[in-house]
C-alpha positions, 0 to 999 in steps of 0.5 A: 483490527482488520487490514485491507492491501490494495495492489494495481494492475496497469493498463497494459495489463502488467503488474504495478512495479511498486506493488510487487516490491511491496509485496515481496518485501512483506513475504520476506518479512513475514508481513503477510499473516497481517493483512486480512484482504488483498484487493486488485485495482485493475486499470482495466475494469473501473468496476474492480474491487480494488478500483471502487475502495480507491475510488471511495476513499479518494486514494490515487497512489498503490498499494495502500492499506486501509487499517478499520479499527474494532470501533469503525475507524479507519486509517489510510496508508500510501507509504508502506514503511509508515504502514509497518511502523505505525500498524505493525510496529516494527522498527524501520532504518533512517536509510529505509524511510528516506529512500522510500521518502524519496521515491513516493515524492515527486516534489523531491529529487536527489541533489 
């Protein structure tokens, strides 16, 4: 299996927030060693690494991780918490899928 985290860069040059949330949590967790190659989507330069995989995998939102099997296989992942239930397999709380629910869907809000 191989693992590829993509984080963006945004057009104004600063990182992108939820990536650096990502990112920190993953270092927390110890999450890191997982993840074979870190790509940058930089707004920037439609040439960069991180922006052609999106590109051709048709992925408008970051980070993502595409999960390549050992037979070719590949999986999409846009929420981090369903990347490390499924991927890592490490248990996640309610209360943390919910928020990260929450914040990843801009057809809900909180009532």
């Amino acid at each position: 299996m191989n693992i590829v985290m993509v984080k963006k860069i945004l057009a104004d040059g600063s990182p992108c927030k939820k990536c650096g949330e990502v990112l920190a949590k993953m270092e927390t967790d110890d999450q890191l060693k997982f993840i074979d190659e870190i790509l940058i989507a930089d707004e920037r330069d439609a040439e960069s690494a991180g922006m052609q995989l999106a590109k051709k995998l048709g992925v408008e939102r970051a980070p993502f991780f595409v999960v390549t099997q050992d037979d070719g296989s590949q999986t999409i992942y846009t929420v981090y918490l369903k990347f490390v239930k499924e991927v890592l397999n490490t248990a996640i709380s309610e209360k943390e899928e919910l928020k990260e629910l929450m914040n990843n869907s801009q057809d809900l809000d909180f009532l």
